[in-house]
PAFIRO-980532 format. One record per residue (C-alpha): x, y, z. Coordinates in steps of 0.02 Angstrom, whole numbers, plus 50000, padded with zeros to 5 digits. Each point is the difference from the previous one (the first is absolute). Layout:
BEGIN
REC     x     y     z
REC     X     Y     Z
...
***
This chain:
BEGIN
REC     x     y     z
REC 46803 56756 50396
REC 50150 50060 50058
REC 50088 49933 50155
REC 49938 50146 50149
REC 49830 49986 49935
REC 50004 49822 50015
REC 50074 49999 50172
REC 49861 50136 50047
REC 49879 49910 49953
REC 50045 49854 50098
REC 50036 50096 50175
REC 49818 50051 49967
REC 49950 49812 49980
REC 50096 49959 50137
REC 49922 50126 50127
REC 49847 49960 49919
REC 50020 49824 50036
REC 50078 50028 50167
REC 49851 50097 50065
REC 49853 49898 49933
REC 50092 49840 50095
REC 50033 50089 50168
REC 49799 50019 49993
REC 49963 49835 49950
REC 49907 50082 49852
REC 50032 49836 49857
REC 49881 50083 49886
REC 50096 50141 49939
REC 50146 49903 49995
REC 49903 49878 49879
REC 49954 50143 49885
REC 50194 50067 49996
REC 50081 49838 49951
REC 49871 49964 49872
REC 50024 50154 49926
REC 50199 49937 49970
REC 50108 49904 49877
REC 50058 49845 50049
REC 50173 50093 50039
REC 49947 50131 50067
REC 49911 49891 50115
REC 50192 49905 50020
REC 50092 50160 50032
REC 49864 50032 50145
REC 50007 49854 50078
REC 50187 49996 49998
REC 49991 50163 50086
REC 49869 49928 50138
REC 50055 49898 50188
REC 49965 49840 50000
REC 49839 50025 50097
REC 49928 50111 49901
REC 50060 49920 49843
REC 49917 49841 50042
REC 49826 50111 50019
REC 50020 50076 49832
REC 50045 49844 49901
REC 49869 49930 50055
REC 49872 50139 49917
REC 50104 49992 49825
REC 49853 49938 49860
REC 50048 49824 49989
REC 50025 50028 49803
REC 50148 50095 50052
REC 50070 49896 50121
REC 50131 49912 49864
REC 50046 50175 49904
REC 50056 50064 50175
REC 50088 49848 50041
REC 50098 50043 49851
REC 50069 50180 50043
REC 50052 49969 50178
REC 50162 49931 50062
REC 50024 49836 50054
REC 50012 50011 50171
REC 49826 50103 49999
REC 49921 49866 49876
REC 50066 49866 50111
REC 49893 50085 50159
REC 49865 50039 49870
REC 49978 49809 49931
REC 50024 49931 50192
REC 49822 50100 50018
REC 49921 49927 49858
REC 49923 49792 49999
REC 50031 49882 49882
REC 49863 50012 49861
REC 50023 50208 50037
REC 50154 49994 49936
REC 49984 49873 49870
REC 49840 50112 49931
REC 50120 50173 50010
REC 50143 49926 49910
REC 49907 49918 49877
REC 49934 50176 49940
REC 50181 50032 49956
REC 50092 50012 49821
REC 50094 49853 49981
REC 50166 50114 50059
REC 49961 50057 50142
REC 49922 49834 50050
REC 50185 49917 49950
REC 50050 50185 50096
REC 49920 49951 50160
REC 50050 49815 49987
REC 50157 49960 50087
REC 49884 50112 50171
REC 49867 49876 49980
REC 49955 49849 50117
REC 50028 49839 49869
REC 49825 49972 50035
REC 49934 50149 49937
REC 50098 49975 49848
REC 49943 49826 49945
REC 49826 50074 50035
REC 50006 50121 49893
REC 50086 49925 49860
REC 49865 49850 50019
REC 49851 50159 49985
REC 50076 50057 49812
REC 49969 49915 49854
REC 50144 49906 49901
REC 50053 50104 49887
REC 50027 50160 50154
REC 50090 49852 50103
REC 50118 49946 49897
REC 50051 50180 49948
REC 50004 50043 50194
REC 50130 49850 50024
REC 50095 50012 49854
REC 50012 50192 50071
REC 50073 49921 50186
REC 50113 49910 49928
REC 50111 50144 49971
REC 50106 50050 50131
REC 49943 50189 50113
REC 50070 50165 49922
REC 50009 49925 49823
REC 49897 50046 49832
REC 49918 49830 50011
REC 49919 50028 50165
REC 49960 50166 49970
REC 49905 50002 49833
REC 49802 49953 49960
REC 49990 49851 49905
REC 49826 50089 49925
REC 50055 50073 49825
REC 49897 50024 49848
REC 50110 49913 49836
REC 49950 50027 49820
REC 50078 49906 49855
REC 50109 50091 49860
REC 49908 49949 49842
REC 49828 50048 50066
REC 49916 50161 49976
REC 49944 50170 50099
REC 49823 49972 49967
REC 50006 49786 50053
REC 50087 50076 50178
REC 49868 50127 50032
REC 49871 49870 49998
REC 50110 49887 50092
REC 50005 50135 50115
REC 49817 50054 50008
REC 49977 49827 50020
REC 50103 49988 50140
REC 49900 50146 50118
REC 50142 50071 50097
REC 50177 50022 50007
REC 50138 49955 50153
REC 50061 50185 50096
REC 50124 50082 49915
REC 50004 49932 49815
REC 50042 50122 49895
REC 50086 49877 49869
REC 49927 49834 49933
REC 50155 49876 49988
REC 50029 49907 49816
REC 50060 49826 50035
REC 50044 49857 49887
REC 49893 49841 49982
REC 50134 49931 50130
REC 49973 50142 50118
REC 50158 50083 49960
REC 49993 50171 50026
REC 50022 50112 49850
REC 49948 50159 50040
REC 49865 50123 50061
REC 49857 50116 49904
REC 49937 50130 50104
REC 49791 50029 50028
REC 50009 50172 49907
REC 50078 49919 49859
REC 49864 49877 49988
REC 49852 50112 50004
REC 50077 50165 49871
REC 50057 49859 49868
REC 49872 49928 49863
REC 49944 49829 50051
REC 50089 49914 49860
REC 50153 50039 50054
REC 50122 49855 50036
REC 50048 50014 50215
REC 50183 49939 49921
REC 49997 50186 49899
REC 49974 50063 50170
REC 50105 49907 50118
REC 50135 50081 50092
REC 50136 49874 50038
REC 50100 50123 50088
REC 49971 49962 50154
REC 50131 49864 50075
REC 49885 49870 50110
REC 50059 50007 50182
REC 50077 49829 50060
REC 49894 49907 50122
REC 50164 49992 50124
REC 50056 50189 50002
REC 49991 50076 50174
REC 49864 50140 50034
REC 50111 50130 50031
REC 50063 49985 49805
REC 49831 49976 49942
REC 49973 50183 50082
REC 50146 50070 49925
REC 49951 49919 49825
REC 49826 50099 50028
REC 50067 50155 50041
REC 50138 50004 49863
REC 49858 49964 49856
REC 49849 50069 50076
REC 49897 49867 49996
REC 49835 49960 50053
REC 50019 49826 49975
REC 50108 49844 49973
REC 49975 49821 49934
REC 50101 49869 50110
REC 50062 49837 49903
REC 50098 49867 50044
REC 50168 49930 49944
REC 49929 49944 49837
REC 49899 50151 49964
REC 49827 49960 50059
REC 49906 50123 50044
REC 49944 49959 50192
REC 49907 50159 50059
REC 50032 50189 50031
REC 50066 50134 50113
REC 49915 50172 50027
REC 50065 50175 50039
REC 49875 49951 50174
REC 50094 49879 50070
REC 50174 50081 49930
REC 49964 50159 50115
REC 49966 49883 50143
REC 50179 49937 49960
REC 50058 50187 49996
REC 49937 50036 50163
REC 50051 49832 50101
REC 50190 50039 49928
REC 49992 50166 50049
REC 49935 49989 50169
REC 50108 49837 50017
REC 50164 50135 49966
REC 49927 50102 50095
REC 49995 49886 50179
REC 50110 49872 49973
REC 50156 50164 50006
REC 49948 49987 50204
REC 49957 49817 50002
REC 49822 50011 49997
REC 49864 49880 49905
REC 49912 50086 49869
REC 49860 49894 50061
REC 49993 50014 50185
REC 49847 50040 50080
REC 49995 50179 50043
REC 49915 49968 50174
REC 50040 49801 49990
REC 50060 49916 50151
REC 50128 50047 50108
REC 50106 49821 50011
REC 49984 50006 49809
REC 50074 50152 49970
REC 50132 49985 50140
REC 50066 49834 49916
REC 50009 50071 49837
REC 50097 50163 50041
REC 50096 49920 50126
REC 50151 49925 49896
REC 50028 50174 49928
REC 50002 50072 50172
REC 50137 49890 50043
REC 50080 49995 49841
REC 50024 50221 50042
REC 50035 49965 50173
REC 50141 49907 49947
REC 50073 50122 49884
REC 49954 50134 50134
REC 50121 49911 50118
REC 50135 50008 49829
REC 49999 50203 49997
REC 50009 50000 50199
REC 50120 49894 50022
REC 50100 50102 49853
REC 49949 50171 50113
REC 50080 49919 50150
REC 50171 49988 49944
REC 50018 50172 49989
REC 49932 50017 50168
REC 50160 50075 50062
REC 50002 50122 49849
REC 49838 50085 50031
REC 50030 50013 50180
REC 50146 50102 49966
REC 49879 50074 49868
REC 49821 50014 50051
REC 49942 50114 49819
REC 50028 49842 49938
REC 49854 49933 50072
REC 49896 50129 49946
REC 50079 49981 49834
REC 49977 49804 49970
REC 49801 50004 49948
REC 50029 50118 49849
REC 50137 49890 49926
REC 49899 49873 50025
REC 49840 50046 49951
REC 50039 50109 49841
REC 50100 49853 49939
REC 49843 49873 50026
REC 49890 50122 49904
REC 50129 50002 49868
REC 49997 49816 49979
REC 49796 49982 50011
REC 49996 50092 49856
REC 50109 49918 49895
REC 49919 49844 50072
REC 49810 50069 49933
REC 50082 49991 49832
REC 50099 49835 50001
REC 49834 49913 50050
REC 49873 50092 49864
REC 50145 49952 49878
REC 49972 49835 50048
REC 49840 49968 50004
REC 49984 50091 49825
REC 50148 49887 49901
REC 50093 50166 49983
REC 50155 49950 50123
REC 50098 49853 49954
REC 50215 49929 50010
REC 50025 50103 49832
REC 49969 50174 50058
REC 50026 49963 50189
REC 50180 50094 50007
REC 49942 50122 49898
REC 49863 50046 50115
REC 50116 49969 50148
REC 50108 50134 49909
REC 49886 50131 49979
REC 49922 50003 50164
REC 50170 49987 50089
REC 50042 50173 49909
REC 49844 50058 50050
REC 50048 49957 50182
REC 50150 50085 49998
REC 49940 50165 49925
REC 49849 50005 50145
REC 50132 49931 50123
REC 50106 50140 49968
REC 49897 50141 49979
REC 49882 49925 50188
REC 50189 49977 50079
REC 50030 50191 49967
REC 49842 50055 50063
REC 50000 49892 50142
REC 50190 50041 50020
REC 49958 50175 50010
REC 49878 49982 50127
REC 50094 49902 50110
REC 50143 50137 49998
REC 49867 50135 50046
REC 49925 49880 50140
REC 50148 49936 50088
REC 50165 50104 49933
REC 50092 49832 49956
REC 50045 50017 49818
REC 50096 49815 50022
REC 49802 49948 50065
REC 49966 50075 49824
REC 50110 49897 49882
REC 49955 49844 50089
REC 49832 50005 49968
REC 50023 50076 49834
REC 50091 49843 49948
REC 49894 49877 50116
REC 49831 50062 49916
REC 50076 49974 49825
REC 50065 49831 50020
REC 49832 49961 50092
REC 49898 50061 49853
REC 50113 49906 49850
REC 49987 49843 50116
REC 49823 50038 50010
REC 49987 50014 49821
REC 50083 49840 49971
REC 49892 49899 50113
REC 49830 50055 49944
REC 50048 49932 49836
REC 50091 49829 50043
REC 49879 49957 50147
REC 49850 49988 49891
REC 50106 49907 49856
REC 50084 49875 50146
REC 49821 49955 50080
REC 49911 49955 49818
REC 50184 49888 49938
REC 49967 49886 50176
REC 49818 49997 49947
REC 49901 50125 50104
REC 49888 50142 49990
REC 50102 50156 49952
REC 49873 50121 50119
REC 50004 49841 50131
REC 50063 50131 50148
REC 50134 50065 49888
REC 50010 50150 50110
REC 50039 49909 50149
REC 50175 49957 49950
REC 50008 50156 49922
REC 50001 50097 50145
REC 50113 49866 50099
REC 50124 50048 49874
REC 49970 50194 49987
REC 50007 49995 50189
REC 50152 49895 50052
REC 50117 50046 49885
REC 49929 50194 50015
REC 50066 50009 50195
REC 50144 49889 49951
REC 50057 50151 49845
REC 49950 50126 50121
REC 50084 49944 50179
REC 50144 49911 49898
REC 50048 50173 49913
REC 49981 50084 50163
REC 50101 49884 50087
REC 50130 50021 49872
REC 50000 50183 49955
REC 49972 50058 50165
REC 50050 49912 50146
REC 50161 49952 49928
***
């Protein structure tokens, strides 16, 4: 489904929705949500006012209740589970896959969490809190601890009765895993490999030991970069000494995909990937509030910067008129060198070795575009106000504006992630401090010089 239909079809939920709630009409509104996925279900009620979110949640099947709980962010799960009583919650949760339950933990009352762990049997608890013990946004936390493991020196025909045996197979398995008799990992042999070979075959004839086990401590964002480089579908997780501990899925890996990119996405403005849409106002005042500050403060940088020259463009009012394009052509410049820097990033591909390199190339690229933007610009401020010195100065002003541009989108990112930080962590905010102030300082400082001396 491609991304207009999608966002057609929920406008029409929506009004749909909308309508059957302004007439107090709950059966209708019944029959639409249970005719939804769990996140489709999510996406609506992210979309919905508290109000009339609070009326629809509470006509979600109650076999649904823990899937949706699952694809909505946290500060929507956190209204959604405030709704919901004790033994509600403990029954929706404990519906769950073991990772999403480990998912939804750390958003849990403690409570809830004992509860449920006391309502599984042993074996699901301890694989639930060997799964906790791992630290959020690693491997460990994110895989299922439910795999299917075979031996080496058995044969196809003794795992297809094992298997028949068995009844039913975890989501997503598309590879049995072959482990040692110490539950060291060894390899994988795929389900269509089991069923096209004769029975006698050996499972070692068939293993593919290809596949390098992912380490129980890697982050999620390289576990989704080691699924998209090998296409897989799966992954066995193991632990420092190779013991095969559970699995990650391509299901949870495009969750990952999606957090990251929406994460890049809002956190260039300061913004929470996972802030209620129509949450409360005190909530979302606090959290944007540092960054407003943070730009008021380099706001106050470029003014103060503009009013030293406030004798120049008094003698010089085009220069007024003039300042914004400087300015703003030069902060465009940056933001998308910026884009780059910060997909580099987050994608390995930008490191110390081929920083100056980079640096390089995009500082020629600057002064090409800074040139050939200065001409045009230069020409059209010789047309508008018959000033051809007006038209060198901000033919040199826009080109040192664009190389500093240049230079910042790639060192800001870099500086931010060597103290520690989020590259896209409101990047763009001291971007455009720096575009701006030294912008009017290029452009009134050459003025001042070349023509009011």
């Amino acid at each position: 489904m491609s991304d207009t239909t999608r966002h057609d079809r929920t406008a029409q939920q929506l009004r749909l929705l909308s309508d059957a709630l302004d007439s107090g009409r709950l059966g209708p509104i019944r029959r639409l949500v249970n005719t939804l996925s769990p996140a489709e279900i999510g996406n609506l009620l992210e979309s919905l006012p508290a109000s009339k979110r609070s009326v629809v949640w509470g006509l979600v099947d109650a076999e649904d209740d823990g899937e949706v709980l699952v694809h909505v962010g946290d500060d929507v799960r956190e209204s959604l589970i405030a709704e919901m009583d004790p033994d509600e919650l403990v029954a929706a949760i404990g519906e769950l896959d073991l990772d999403d339950i480990a998912d939804l933990a750390d958003d849990l009352p403690g409570q809830v969490i004992e509860e449920v762990l006391k309502s599984m049997d042993r074996e699901n608890r301890e694989r639930l809190e060997q799964v906790l013990a791992f630290p959020e946004g690693s491997a460990g936390r994110l895989m299922n601890p439910d795999v299917v493991t075979v031996r080496a020196d058995t044969t196809v025909d003794v795992v297809l009765r094992y298997l028949r045996l068995r009844g039913d197979l975890p989501e997503h398995m598309d590879h049995l895993f072959v482990v040692s008799r110490r539950h060291q990992y060894l390899g994988r042999v795929s389900l269509g490999m089991l069923v096209t070979h004769d029975p006698a075959t050996p499972i070692n004839e068939l293993m593919d030991d290809e596949q390098s086990p992912i380490p129980a401590t890697m982050s999620e964002r390289e576990v989704a970069n080691q699924f998209s480089d090998h296409d897989w579908v799966s992954a066995p997780v193991v632990d420092e000494n190779n013991i095969l501990l559970g699995r990650i899925t391509i299901d949870d890996v495009v969750d990952i995909i999606r957090e990251h990119a929406e994460h890049h996405a809002l956190s260039a403005a300061g913004v929470d990937e996972d802030e209620d849409l129509f949450g409360s106002v005190g909530r979302a005042m606090r959290r944007r509030l540092v960054w407003l500050f943070v730009n008021l403060c380099t706001a106050f940088v470029a003014s103060s910067v503009v009013g030293r020259f406030e004798g120049t463009i008094d003698k010089l009012v085009a220069l007024a008129v003039l300042m914004p394009i400087v300015a703003g052509l030069g902060g465009n410049a940056g933001t998308q060198v910026m884009a780059l820097m910060i997909r580099g990033l987050a994608l390995g591909q930008v490191g110390a070795s081929n920083l100056y390199t980079l640096l390089w190339k995009e500082l020629r690229v600057a002064l090409f575009n800074g040139l050939l933007m200065g001409a045009v610009l230069g020409l059209i401020v010789l047309a508008w106000f018959q000033n051809i010195g007006l038209s060198i100065v901000i033919f040199a002003a826009l080109t040192c504006n664009l190389l500093l541009a240049a230079s910042a989108g790639v060192l800001i990112p870099m500086t931010v992630r060597r103290f520690g930080f989020e590259p896209a962590l409101a990047s763009g905010i001291f971007l455009t401090a720096i575009t701006d102030s030294m912008g009017f300082f290029t452009f009134l400082g050459l003025a001042t010089l070349l023509l009011l001396n």
